[in-house]
N, C-alpha and C positions, 0 to 999 in steps of 0.2 A: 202893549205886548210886544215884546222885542226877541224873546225867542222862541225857538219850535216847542221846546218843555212847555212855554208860559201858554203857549198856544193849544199844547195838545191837554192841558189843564183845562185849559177854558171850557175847548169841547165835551170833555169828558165831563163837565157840569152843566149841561144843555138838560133840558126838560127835553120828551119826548119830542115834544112840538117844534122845540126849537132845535132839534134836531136835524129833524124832517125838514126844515126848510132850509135849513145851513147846506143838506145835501143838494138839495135844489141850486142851491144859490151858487154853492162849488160847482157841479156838475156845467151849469151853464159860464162859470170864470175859467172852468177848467178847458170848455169846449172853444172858447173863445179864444183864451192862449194859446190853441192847439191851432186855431184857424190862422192867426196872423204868421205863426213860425212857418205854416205851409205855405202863405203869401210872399213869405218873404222867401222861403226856398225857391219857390215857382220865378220870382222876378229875378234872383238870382241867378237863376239857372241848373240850380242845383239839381232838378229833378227831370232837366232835359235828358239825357242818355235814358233811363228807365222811359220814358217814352218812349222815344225813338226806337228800342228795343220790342214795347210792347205793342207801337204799329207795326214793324216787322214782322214779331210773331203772327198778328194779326192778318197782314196779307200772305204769311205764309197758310196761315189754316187751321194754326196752331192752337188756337183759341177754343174755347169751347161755352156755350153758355151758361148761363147762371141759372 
């Protein structure tokens, strides 16, 4: 399978079952993907200012809880 057509073909011919677990199976590829791009944001640096703003807030008072 080499494109998204062939691919969203495929899915669209999944039994129930095999559904259900393709979701599983995405869901956990998907979170995982999502995990290293923040690793890699974080070592970068990318995500320093949003901190630094969000401890700010914080010792200002600003915060409130959840």
């Amino acid at each position: 399978m080499s494109s998204l057509k062939e691919i969203e073909f495929a899915v669209s011919q999944l039994s129930p079952e095999e559904l259900a677990a393709f979701r599983v199976w995405f869901a956990e590829f998907d979170a995982a993907a999502w995990d290293k791009q923040i690793e890699k944001d974080v070592a970068e640096g990318r995500l320093d200012a949003l901190a630094q703003k969000a401890l700010k807030h914080l010792r200002e008072g600003r915060c409130t809880d959840l």
